[in-house]
LOLO-711457 format. One record per residue: residue number from 1; residue in three letters; x, y, z of N, C-alpha, C, O in turn. Coordinates in nm, 2 decimals, m for minus. Example, Ala and Ser with C-alpha at 12.3 -4.5 7.8 and 13.67 -1.06 7.14 Angstrom:
<sites>
<site num="1" residuo="ALA" n_px="1.32" n_py="m0.57" n_pz="0.78" ca_px="1.23" ca_py="m0.45" ca_pz="0.78" c_px="1.32" c_py="m0.33" c_pz="0.78" o_px="1.42" o_py="m0.33" o_pz="0.85"/>
<site num="2" residuo="SER" n_px="1.28" n_py="m0.22" n_pz="0.71" ca_px="1.37" ca_py="m0.11" ca_pz="0.71" c_px="1.29" c_py="0.00" c_pz="0.79" o_px="1.34" o_py="0.11" o_pz="0.80"/>
</sites>
This chain:
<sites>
<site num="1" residuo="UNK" n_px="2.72" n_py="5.45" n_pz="m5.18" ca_px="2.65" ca_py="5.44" ca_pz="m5.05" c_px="2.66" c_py="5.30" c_pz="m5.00" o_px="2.70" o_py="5.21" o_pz="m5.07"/>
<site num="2" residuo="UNK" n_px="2.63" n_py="5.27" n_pz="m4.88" ca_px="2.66" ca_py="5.18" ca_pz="m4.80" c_px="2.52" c_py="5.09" c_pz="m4.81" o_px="2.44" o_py="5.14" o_pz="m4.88"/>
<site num="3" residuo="UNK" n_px="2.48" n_py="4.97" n_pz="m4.75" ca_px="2.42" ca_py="4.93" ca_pz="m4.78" c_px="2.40" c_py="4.75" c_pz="m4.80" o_px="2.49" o_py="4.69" o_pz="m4.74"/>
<site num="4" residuo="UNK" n_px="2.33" n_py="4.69" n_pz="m4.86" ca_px="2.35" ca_py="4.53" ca_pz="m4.87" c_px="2.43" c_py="4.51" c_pz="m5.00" o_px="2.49" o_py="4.41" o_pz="m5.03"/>
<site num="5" residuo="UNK" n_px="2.42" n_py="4.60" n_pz="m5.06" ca_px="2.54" ca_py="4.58" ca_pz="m5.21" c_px="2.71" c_py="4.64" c_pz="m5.10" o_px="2.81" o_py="4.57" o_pz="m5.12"/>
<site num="6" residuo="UNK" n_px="2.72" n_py="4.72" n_pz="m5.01" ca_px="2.83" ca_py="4.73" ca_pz="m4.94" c_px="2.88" c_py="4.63" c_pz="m4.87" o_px="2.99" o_py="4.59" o_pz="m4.86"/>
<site num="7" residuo="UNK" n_px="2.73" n_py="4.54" n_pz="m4.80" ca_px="2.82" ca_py="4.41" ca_pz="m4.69" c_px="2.82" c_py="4.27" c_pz="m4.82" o_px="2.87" o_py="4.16" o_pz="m4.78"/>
<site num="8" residuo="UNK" n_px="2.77" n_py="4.28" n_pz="m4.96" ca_px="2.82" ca_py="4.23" ca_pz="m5.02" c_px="2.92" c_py="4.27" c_pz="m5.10" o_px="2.91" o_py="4.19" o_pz="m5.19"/>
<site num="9" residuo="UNK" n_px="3.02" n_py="4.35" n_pz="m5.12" ca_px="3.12" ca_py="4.36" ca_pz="m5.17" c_px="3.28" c_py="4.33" c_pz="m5.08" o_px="3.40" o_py="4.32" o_pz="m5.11"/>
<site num="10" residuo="UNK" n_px="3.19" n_py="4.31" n_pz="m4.94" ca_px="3.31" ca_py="4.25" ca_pz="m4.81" c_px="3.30" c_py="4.06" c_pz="m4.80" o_px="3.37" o_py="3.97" o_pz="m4.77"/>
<site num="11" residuo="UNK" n_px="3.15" n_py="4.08" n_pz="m4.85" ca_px="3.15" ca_py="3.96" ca_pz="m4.87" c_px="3.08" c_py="3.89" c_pz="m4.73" o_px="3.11" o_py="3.77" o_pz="m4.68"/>
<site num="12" residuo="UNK" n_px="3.00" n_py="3.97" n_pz="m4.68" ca_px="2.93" ca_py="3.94" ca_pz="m4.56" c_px="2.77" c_py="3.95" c_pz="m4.59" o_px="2.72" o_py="4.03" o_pz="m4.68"/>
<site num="13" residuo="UNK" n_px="2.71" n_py="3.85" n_pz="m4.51" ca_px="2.58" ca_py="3.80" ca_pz="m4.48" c_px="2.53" c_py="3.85" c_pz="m4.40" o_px="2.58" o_py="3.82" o_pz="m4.30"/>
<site num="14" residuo="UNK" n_px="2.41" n_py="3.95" n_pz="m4.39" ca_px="2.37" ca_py="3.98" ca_pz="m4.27" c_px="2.31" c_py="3.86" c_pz="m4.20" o_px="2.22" o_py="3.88" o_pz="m4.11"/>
<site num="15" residuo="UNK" n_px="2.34" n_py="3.80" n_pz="m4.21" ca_px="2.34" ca_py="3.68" ca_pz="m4.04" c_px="2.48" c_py="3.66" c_pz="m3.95" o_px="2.50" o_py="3.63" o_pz="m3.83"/>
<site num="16" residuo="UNK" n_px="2.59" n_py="3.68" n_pz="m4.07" ca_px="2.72" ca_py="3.70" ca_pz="m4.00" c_px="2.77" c_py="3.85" c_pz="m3.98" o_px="2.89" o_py="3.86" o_pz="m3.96"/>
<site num="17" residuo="UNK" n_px="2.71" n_py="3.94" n_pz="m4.00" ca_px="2.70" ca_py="4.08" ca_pz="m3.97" c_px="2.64" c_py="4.10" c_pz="m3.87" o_px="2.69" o_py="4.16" o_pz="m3.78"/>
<site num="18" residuo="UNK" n_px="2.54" n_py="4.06" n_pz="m3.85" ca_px="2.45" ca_py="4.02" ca_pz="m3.73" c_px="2.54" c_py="3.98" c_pz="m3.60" o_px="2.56" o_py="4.06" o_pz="m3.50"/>
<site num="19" residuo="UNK" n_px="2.59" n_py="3.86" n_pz="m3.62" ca_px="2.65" ca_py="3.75" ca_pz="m3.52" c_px="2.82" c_py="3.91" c_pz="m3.49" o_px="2.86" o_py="3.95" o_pz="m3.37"/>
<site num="20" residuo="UNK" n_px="2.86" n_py="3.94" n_pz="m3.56" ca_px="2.93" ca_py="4.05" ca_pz="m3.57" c_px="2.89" c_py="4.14" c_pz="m3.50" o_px="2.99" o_py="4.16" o_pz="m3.43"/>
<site num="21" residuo="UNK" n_px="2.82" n_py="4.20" n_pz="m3.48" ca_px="2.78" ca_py="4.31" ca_pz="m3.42" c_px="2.68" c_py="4.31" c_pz="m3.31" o_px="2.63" o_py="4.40" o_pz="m3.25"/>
<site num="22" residuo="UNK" n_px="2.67" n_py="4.18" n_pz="m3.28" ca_px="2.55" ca_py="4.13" ca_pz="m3.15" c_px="2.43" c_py="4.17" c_pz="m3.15" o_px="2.38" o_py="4.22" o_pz="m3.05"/>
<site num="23" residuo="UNK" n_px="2.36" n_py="4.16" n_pz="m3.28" ca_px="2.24" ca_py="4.23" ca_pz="m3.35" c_px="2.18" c_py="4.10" c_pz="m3.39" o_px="2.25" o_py="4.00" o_pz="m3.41"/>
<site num="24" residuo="UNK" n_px="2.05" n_py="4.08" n_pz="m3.40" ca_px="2.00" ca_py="3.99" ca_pz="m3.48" c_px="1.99" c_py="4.00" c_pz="m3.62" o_px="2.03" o_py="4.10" o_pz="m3.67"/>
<site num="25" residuo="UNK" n_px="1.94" n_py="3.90" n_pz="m3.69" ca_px="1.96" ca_py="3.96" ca_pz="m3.81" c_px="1.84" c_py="4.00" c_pz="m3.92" o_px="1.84" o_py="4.02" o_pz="m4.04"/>
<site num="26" residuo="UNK" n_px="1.71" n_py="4.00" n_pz="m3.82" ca_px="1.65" ca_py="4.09" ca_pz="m3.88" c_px="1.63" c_py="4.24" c_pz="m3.87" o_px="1.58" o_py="4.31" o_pz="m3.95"/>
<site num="27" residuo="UNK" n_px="1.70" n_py="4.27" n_pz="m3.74" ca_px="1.75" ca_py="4.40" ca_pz="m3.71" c_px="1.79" c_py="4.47" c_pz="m3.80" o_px="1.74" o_py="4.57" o_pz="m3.86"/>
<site num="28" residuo="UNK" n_px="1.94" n_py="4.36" n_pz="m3.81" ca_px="2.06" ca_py="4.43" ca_pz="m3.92" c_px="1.98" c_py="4.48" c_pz="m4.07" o_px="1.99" o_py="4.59" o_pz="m4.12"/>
<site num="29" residuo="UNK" n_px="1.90" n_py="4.37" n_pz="m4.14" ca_px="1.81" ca_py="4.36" ca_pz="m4.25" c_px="1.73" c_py="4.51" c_pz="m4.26" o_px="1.71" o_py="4.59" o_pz="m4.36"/>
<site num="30" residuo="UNK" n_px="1.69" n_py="4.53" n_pz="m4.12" ca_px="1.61" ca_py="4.62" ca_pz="m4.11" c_px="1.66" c_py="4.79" c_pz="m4.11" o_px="1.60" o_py="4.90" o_pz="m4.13"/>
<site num="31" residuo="UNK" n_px="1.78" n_py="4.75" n_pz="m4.07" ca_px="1.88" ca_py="4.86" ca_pz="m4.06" c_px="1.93" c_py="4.92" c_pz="m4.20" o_px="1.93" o_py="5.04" o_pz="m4.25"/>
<site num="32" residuo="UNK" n_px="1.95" n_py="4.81" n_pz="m4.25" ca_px="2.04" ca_py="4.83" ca_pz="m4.41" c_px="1.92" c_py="4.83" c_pz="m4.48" o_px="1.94" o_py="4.78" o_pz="m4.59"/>
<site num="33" residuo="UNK" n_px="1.84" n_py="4.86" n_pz="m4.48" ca_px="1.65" ca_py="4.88" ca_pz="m4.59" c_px="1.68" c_py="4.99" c_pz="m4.62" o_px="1.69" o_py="5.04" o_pz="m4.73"/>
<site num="34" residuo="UNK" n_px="1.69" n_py="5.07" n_pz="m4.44" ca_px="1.64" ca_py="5.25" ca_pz="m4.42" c_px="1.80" c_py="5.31" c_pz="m4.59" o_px="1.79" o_py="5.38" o_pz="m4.68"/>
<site num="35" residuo="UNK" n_px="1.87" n_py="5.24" n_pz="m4.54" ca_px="2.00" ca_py="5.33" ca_pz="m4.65" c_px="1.89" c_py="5.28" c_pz="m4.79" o_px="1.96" o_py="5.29" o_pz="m4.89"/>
<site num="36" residuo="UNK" n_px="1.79" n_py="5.24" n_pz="m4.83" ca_px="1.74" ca_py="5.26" ca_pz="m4.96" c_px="1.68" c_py="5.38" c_pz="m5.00" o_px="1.66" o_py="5.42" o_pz="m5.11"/>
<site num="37" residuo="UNK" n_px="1.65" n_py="5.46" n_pz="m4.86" ca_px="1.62" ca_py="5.61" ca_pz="m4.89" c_px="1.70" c_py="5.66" c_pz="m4.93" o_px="1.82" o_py="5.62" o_pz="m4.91"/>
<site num="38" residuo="UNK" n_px="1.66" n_py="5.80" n_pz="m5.03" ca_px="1.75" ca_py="5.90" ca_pz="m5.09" c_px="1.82" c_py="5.93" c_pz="m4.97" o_px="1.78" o_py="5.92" o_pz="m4.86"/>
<site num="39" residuo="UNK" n_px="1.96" n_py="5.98" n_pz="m5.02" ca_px="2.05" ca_py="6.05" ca_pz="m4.95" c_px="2.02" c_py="6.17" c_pz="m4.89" o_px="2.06" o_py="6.19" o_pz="m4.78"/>
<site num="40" residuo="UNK" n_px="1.94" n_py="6.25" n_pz="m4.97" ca_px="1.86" ca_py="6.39" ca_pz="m4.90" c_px="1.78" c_py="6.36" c_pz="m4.76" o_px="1.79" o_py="6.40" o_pz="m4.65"/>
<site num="41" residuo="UNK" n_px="1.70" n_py="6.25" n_pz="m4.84" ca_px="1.60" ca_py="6.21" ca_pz="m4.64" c_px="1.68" c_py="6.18" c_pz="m4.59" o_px="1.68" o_py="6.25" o_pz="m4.49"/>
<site num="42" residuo="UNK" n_px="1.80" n_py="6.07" n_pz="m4.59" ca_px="1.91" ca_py="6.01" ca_pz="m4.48" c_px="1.96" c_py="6.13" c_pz="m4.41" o_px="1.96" o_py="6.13" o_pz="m4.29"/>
<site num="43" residuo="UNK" n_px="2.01" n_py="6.24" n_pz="m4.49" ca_px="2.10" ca_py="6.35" ca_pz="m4.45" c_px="1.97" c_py="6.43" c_pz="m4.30" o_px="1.99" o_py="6.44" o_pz="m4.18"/>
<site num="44" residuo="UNK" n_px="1.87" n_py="6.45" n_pz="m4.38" ca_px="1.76" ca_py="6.53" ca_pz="m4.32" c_px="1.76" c_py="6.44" c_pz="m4.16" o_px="1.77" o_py="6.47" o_pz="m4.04"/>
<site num="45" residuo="UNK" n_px="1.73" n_py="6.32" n_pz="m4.21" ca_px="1.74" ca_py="6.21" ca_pz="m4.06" c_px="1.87" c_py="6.27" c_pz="m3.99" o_px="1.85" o_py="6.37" o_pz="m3.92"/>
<site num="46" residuo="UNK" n_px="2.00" n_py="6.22" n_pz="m4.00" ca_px="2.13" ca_py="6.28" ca_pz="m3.97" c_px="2.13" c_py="6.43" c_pz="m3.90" o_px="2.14" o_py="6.44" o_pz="m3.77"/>
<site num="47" residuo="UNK" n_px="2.11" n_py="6.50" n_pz="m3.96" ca_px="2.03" ca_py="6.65" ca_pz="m3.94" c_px="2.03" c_py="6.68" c_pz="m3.78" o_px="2.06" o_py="6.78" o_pz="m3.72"/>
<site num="48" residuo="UNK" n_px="1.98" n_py="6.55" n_pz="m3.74" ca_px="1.92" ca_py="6.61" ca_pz="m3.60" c_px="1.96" c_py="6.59" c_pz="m3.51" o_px="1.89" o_py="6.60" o_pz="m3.41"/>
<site num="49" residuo="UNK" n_px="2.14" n_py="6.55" n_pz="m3.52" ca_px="2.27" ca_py="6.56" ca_pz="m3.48" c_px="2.20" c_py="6.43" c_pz="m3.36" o_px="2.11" o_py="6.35" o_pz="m3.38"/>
<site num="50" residuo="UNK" n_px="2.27" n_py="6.44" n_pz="m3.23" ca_px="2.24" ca_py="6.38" ca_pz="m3.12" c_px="2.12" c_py="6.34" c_pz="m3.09" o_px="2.04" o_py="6.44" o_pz="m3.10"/>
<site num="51" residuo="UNK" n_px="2.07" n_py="6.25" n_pz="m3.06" ca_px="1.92" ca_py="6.20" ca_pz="m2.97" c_px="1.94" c_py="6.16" c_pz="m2.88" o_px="1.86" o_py="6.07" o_pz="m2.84"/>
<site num="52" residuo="UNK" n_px="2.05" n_py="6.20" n_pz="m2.79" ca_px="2.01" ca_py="6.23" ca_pz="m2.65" c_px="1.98" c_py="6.37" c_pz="m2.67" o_px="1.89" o_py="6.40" o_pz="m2.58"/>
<site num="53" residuo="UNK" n_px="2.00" n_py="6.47" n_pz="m2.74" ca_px="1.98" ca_py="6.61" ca_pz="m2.73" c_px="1.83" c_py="6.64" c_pz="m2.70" o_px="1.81" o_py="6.73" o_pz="m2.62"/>
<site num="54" residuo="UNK" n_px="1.73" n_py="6.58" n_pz="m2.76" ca_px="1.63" ca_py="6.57" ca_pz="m2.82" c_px="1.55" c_py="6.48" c_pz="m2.86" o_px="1.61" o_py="6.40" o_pz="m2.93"/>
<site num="55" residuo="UNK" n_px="1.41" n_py="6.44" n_pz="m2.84" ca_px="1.38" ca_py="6.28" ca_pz="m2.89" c_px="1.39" c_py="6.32" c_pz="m3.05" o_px="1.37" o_py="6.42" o_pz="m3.12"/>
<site num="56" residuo="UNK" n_px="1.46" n_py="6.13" n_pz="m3.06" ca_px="1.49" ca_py="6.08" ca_pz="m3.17" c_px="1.37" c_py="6.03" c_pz="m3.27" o_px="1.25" o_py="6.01" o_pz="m3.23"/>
<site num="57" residuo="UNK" n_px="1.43" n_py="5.99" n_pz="m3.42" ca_px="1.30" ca_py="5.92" ca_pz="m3.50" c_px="1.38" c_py="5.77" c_pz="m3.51" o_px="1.50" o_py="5.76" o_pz="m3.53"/>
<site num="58" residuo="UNK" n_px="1.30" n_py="5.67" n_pz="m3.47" ca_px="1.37" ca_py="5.56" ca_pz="m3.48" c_px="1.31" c_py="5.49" c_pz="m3.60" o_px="1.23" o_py="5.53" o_pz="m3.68"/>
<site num="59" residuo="UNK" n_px="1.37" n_py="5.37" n_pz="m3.59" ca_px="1.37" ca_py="5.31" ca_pz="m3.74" c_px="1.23" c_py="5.24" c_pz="m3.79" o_px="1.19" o_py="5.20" o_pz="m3.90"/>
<site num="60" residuo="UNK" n_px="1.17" n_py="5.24" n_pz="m3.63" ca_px="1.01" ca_py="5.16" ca_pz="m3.64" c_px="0.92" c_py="5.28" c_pz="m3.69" o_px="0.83" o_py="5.25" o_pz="m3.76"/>
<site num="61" residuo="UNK" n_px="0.93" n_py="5.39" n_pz="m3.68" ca_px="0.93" ca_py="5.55" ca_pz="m3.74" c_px="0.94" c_py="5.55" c_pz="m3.90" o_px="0.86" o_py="5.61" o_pz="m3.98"/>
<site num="62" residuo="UNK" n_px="1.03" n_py="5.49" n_pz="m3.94" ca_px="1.05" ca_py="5.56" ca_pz="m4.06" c_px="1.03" c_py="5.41" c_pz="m4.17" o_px="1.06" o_py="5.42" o_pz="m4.29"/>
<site num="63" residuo="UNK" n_px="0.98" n_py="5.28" n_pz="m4.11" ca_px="0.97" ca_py="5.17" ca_pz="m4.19" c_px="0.89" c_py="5.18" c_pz="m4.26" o_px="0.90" o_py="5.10" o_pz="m4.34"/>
<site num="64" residuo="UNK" n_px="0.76" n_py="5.26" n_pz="m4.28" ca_px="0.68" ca_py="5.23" ca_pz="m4.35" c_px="0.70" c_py="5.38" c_pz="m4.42" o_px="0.59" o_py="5.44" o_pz="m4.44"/>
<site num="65" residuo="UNK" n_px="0.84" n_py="5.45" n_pz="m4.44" ca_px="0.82" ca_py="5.56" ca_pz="m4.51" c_px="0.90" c_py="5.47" c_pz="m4.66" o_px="0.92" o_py="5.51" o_pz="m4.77"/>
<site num="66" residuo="UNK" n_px="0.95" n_py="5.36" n_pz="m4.60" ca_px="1.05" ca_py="5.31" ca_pz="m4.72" c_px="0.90" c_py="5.21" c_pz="m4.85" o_px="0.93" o_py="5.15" o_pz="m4.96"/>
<site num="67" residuo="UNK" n_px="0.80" n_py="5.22" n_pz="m4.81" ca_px="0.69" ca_py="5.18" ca_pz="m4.90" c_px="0.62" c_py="5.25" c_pz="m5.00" o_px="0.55" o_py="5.20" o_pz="m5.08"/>
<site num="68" residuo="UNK" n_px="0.68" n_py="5.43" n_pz="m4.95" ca_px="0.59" ca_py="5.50" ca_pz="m4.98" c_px="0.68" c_py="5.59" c_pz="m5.13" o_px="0.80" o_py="5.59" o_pz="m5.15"/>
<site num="69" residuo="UNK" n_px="0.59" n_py="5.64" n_pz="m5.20" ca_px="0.71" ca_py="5.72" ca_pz="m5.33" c_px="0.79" c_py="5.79" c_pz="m5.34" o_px="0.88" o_py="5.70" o_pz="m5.32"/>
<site num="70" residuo="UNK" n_px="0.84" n_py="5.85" n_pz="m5.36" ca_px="0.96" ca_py="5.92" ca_pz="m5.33" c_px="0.91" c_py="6.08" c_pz="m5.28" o_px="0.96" o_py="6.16" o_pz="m5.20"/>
<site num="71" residuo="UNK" n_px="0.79" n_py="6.08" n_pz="m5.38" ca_px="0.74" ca_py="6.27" ca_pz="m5.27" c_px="0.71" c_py="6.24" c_pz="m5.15" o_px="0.75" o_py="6.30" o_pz="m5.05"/>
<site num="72" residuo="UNK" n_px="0.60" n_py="6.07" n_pz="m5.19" ca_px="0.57" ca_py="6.06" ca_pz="m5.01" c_px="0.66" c_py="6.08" c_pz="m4.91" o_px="0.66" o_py="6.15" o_pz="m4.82"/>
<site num="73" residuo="UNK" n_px="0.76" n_py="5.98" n_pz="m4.97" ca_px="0.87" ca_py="6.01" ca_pz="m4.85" c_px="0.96" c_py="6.11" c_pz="m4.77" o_px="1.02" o_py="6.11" o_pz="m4.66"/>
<site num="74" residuo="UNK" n_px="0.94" n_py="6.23" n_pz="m4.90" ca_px="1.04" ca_py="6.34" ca_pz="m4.90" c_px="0.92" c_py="6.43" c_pz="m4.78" o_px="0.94" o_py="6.46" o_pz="m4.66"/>
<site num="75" residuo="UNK" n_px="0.84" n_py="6.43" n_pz="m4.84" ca_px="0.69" ca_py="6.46" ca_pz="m4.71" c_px="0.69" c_py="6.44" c_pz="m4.54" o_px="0.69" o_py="6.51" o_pz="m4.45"/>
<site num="76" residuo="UNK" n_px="0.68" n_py="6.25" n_pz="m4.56" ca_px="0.71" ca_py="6.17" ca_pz="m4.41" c_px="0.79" c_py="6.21" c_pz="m4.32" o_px="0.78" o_py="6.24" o_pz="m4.20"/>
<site num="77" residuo="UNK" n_px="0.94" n_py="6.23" n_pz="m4.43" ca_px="1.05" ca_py="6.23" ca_pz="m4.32" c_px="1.07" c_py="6.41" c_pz="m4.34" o_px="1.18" o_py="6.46" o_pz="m4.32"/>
<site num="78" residuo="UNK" n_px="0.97" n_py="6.48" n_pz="m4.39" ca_px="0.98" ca_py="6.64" ca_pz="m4.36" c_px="0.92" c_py="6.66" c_pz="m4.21" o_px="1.00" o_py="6.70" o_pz="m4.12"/>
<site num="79" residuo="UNK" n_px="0.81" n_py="6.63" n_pz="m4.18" ca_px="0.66" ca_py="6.60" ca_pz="m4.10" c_px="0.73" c_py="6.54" c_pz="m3.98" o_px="0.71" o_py="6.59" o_pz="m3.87"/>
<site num="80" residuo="UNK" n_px="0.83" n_py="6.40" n_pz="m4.03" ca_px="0.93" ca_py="6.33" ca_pz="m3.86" c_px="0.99" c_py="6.41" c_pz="m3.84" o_px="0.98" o_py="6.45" o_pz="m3.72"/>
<site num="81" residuo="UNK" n_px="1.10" n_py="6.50" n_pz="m3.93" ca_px="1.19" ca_py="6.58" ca_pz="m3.84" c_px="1.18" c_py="6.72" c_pz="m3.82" o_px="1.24" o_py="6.81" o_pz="m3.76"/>
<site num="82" residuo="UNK" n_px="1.07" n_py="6.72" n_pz="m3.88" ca_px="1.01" ca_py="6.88" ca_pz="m3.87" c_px="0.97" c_py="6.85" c_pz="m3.67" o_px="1.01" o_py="6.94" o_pz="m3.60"/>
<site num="83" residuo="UNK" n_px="0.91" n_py="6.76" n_pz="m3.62" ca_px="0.88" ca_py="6.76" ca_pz="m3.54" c_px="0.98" c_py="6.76" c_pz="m3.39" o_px="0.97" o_py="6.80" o_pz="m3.28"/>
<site num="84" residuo="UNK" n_px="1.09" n_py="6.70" n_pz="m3.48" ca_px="1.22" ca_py="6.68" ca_pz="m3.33" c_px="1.34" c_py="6.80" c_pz="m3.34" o_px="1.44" o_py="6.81" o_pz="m3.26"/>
<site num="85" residuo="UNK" n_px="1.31" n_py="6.89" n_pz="m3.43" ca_px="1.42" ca_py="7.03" ca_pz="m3.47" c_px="1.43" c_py="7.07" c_pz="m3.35" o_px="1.32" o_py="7.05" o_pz="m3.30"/>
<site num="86" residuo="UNK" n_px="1.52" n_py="7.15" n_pz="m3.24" ca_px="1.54" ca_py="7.22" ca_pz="m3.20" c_px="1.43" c_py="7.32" c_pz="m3.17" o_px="1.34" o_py="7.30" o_pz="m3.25"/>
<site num="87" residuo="UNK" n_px="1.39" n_py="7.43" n_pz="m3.06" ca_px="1.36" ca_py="7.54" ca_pz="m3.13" c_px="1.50" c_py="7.62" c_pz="m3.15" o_px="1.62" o_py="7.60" o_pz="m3.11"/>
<site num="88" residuo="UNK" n_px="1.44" n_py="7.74" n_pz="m3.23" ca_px="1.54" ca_py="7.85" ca_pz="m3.31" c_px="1.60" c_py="7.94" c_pz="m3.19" o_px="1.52" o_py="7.97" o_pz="m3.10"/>
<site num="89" residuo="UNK" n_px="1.71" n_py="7.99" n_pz="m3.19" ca_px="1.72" ca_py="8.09" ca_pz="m3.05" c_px="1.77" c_py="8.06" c_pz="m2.96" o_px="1.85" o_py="8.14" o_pz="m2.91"/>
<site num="90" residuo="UNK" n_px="1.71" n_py="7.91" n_pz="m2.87" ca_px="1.71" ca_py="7.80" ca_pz="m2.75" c_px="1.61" c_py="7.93" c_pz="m2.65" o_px="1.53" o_py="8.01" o_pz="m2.70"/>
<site num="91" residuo="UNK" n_px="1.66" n_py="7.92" n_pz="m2.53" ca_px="1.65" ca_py="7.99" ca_pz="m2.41" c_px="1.73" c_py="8.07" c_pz="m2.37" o_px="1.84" o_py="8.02" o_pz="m2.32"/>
<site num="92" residuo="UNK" n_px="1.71" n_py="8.22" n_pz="m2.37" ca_px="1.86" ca_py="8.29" ca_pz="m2.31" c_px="1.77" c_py="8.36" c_pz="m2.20" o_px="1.82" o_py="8.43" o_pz="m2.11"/>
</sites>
């Protein structure tokens, strides 16, 4: 998985990751936290394909799900994306 062990194996600092990507660098910091969730909740986030399609869960959304235990979490980010799914069917 990707992550601050990944921009350390290139050998990059998130302040020059930052300066890289025209991000600040507590952004970037704040960006590479969310990948400490399980792969299951990332996927589940992922999940909800496009956010133009549909409103999105953003990262100020899901920061304080990265404090919580791992059921909590599996819970939070049920509850965030339970809420932006699609409906089933659409409109015909």
């Amino acid at each position: 998985m990707a992550g601050k062990d990944g921009i350390r194996c290139y050998h990059l600092s998130s302040s020059k990751l930052a300066r890289t990507l025209g991000e600040n660098r507590a952004r970037v910091s704040q960006v590479l936290s969310l990948l400490t969730l399980p792969r299951k909740l990332q996927e589940a986030v992922l999940a909800l394909g496009d956010p133009l399609a549909w409103p999105s869960i953003t990262e100020r959304q899901l920061r304080p799900v990265l404090h919580l235990g791992r059921k909590a979490q599996a819970r939070a980010v049920f509850v965030l994306t339970s809420r932006y799914q699609p409906e089933a069917g659409g409109e015909s």
